[in-house]
BAKELO-862001 format. One line per 10 residues: number of its first residue (from 1); their letters; for each residue x, y, z of C-alpha. Coordinates in nm, 3 decimals. Example, Ala and Ser with C-alpha at 12.3 -4.5 7.8 and 13.67 -1.06 7.14 Angstrom:
// residues 2
1	as	1.230,-0.450,0.780 | 1.367,-0.106,0.714 $
***
This chain:
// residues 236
1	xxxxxxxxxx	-3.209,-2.023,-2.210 | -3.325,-1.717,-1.993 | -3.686,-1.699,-1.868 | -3.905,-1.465,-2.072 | -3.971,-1.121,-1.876 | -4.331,-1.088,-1.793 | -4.585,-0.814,-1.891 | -4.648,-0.546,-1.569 | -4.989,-0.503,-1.589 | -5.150,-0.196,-1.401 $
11	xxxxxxxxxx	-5.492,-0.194,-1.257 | -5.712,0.040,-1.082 | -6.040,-0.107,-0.989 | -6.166,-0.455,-0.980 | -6.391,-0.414,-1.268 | -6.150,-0.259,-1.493 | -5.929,-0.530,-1.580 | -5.739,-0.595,-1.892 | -6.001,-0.815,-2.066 | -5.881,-0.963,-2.382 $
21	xxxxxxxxxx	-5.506,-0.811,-2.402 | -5.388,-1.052,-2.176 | -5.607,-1.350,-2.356 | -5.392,-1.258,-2.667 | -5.035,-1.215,-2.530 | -4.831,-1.552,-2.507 | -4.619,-1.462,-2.237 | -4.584,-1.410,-1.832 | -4.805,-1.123,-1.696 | -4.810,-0.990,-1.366 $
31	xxxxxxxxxx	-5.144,-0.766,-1.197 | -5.020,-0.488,-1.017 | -5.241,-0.192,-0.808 | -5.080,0.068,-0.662 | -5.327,0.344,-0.728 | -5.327,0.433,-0.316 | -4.925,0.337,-0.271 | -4.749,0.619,-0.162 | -4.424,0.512,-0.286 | -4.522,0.177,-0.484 $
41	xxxxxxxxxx	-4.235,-0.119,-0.505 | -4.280,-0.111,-0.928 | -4.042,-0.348,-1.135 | -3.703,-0.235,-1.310 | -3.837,-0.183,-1.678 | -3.501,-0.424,-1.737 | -3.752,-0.690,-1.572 | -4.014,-0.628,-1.761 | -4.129,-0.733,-2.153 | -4.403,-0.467,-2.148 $
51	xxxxxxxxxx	-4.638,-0.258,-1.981 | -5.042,-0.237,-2.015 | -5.228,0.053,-1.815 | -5.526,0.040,-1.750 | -5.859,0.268,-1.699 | -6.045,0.379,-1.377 | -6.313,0.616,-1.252 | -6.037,0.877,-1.116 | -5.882,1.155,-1.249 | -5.524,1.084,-1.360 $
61	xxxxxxxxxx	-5.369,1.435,-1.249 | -5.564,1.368,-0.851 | -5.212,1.241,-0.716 | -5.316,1.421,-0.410 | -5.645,1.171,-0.367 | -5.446,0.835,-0.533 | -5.071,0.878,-0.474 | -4.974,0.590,-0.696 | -5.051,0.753,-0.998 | -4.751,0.943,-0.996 $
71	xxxxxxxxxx	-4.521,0.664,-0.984 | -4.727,0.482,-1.274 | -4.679,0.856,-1.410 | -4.269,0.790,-1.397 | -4.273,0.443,-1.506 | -4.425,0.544,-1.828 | -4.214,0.836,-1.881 | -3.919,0.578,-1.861 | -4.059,0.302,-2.059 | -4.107,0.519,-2.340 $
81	xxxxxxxxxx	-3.706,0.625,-2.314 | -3.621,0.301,-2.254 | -3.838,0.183,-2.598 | -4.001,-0.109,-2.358 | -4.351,-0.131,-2.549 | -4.661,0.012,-2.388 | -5.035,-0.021,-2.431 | -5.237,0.219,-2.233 | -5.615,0.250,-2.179 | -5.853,0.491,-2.120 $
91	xxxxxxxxxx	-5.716,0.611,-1.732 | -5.369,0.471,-1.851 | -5.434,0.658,-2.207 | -5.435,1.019,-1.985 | -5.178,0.856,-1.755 | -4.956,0.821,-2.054 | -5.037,1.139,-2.213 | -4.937,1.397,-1.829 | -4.624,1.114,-1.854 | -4.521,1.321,-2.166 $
101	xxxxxxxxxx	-4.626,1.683,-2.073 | -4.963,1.688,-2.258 | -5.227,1.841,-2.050 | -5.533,1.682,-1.881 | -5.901,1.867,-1.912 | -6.160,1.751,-1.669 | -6.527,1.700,-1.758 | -6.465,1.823,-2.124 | -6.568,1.530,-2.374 | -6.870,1.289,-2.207 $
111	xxxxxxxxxx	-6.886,0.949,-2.411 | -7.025,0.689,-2.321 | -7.185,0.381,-2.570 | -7.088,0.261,-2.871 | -6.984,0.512,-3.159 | -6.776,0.527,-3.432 | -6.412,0.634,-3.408 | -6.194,0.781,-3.676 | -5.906,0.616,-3.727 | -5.647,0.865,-3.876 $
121	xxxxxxxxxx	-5.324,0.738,-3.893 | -5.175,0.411,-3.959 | -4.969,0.222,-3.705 | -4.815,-0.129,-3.641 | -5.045,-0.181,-3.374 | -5.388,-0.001,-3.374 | -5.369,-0.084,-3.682 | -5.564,-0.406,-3.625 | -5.898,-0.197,-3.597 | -5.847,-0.078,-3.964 $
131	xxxxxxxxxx	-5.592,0.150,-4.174 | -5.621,0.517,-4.172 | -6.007,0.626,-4.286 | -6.142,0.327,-4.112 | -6.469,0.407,-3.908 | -6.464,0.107,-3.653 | -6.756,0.094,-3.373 | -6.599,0.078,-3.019 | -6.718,0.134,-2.655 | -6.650,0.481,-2.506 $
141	xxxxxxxxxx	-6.659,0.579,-2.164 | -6.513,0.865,-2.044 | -6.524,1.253,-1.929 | -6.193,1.392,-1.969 | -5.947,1.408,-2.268 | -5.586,1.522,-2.303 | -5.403,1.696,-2.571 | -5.112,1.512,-2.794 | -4.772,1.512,-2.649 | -4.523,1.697,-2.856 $
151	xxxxxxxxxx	-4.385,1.458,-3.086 | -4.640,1.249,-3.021 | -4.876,1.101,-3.385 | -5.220,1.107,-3.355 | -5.376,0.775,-3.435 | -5.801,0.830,-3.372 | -6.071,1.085,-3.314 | -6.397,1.175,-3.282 | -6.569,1.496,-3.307 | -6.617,1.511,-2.895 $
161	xxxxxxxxxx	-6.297,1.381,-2.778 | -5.978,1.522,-3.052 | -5.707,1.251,-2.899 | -5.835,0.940,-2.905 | -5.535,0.767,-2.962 | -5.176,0.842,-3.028 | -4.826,0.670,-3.085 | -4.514,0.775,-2.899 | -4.267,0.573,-2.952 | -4.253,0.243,-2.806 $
171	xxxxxxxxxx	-4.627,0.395,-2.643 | -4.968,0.304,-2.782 | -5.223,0.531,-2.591 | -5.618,0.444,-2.643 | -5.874,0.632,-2.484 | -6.143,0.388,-2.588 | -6.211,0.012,-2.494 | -6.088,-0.260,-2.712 | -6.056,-0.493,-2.471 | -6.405,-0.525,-2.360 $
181	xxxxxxxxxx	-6.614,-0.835,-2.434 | -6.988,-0.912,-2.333 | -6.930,-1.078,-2.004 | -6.680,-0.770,-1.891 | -6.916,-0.523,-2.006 | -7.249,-0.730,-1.833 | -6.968,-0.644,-1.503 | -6.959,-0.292,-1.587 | -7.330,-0.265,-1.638 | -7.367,-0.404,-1.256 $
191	xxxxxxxxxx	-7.115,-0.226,-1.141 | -7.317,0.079,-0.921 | -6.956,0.339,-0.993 | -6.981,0.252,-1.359 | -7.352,0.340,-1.389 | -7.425,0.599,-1.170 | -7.703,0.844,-1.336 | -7.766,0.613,-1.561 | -8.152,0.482,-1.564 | -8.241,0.147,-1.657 $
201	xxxxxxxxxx	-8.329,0.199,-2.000 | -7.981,0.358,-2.065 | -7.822,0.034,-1.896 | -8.035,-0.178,-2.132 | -7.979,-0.020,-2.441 | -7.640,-0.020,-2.361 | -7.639,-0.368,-2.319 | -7.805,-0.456,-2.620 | -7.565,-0.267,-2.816 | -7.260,-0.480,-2.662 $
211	xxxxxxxxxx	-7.445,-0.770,-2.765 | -7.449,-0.643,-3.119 | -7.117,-0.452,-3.132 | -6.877,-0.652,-2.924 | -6.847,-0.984,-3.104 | -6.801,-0.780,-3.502 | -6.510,-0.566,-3.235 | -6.374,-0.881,-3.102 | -6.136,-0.972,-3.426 | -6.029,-0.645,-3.478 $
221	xxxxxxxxxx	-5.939,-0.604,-3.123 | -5.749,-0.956,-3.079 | -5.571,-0.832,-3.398 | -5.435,-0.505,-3.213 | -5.348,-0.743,-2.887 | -5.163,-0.959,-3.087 | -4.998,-0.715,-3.277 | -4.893,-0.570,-2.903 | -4.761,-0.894,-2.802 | -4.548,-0.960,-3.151 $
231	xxxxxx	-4.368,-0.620,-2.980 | -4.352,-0.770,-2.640 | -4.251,-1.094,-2.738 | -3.927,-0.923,-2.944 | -3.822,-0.778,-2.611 | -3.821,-1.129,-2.442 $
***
């Protein structure tokens, strides 16, 4: 019997890791960073069950500043040919989305707290938060937005921010935060990049709204994760 490929699992900051996506998947994951890599050593997607991107505080077309981001740039652009399944988060959401041609605008939809999101579409995997006309509560926190890739569907939106998720293909894009719970978001809220200009009461309230949002999120959310691994998992 041949070992199960692992997940490739893309970080860019210390903070930002993948939270409860890797708590639901049942197979082999492996942590990669290569924002600053010039010319990163990434696996062979034929190595690989899946792929989960993750955010960060820099902007995904700055390949000048963080080099790496253009290879993660290719390997999604191939994992989508190659129909390897993909879940991609807020930096790894616009990552995805300049992988397929969309275009990325800087400084152009500020969200950050808990809000409703409009979930427009249904799909096997985003499903989990609700079916299309669902109003779940999640955690924003972001500047920029992209457009939909041609071909892409659009999945979510909110009146600030148009794409808030999409499906292409194999590709689940999110620009939102499932994967949060309260300890990761405590982290954020003492992280000093993740709250800079933010006063205290700002950093309390948002704290008290993660203690009220999070755990109602955290079924919903698992459901999605799971729903990414049953795709994962059928790869092998």
């Amino acid at each position: 019997m041949s070992a199960v490929r692992p997940v490739l699992v893309l970080t860019h900051a210390p903070h930002e890791g993948p939270g409860a996506i890797t708590r639901a998947l049942d197979v082999p994951y492996t942590v990669r960073t290569v924002l600053d890599v010039a010319e990163p050593r990434l696996p062979a997607l034929a190595d690989v069950s899946g792929v989960v991107v993750m955010g960060g505080a820099m902007d995904a077309d700055d390949v000048a500043g963080h080099p790496g981001l253009a290879a993660e740039r290719g390997l999604l652009a191939a994992a989508v040919d190659a129909d390897v399944p993909v879940l991609a988060v807020c930096l790894g959401h616009q990552l995805l989305a300049l992988a397929l041609g969309a275009r990325l605008h800087r400084r152009t939809s500020h969200e950050v707290g808990f809000a409703p999101v409009r979930v427009v579409a249904d799909d096997p995997v985003l499903g989990g938060l609700g079916p299309a006309g669902a109003v779940p509560t999640v955690l924003h926190w972001h500047s920029d937005e992209v457009d939909l890739p041609d071909g892409a569907t659009l999945l979510a939106s909110t009146d600030a921010t148009r794409v808030q998720a999409f499906r292409a293909g194999s590709a689940l894009g999110v620009q939102f935060h499932p994967e949060l719970d309260v300890a990761m978001l405590d982290l954020w809220l003492a992280t000093p990049d993740m709250v800079d200009g933010m006063d205290d009461d700002e950093i309390d309230a948002l704290r008290a709204d993660g203690a009220h949002h999070l755990p109602a999120l955290a079924p919903a959310a698992l459901r999605v994760f799971t729903a990414f691994a049953d795709q994962v998992r059928a790869r092998g």
